[in-house]
N, C-alpha and C positions, 0 to 999 in steps of 0.2 A: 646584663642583669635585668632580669623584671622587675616592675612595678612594684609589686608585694613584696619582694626580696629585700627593696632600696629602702621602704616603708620600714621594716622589722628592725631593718639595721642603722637605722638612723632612730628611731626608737630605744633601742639598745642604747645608743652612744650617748642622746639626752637622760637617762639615769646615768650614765656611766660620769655624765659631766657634771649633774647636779653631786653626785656622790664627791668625786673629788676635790671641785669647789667648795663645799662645804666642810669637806677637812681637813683641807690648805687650807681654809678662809679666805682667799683673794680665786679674783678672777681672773686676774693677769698672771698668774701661776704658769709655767710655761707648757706642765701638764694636761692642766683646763685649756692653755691656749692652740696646745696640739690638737687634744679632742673636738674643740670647737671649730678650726680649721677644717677637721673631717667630715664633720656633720655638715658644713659651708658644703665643700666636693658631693655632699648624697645630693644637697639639697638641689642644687645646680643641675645633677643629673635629670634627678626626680624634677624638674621643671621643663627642662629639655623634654624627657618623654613627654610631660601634658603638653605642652607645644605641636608636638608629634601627632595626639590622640585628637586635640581641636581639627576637626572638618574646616576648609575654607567654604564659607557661603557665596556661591554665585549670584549676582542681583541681575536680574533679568529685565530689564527693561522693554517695556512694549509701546511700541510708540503707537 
């Protein structure tokens, strides 16, 4: 999955979780606590790739 893809839908899942939460009323709702799990998995991916996209800097020493 790409970048933009991971973004959209992880986007999607934070309304999807504030909606639910709020009319459960609890956070620990096992609903809220599924959706939040998922959004944990995009977020994990979506770090993996920026890890990916950082360039390592060579330091070049010149004696």
């Amino acid at each position: 999955m790409d970048k933009k893809h991971l973004l959209i839908q992880l986007q999607s899942l934070r309304l999807k979780l504030h909606e639910i939460a709020e009319a459960r009323g609890s956070l620990t709702d096992p609903d809220v606590l599924a959706i939040s799990e998922e959004a944990d998995q995009l977020i994990v991916a979506l770090q993996h790739i920026q890890k990916n996209e950082i360039t390592p800097i060579t330091i070049r020493r010149d004696n």
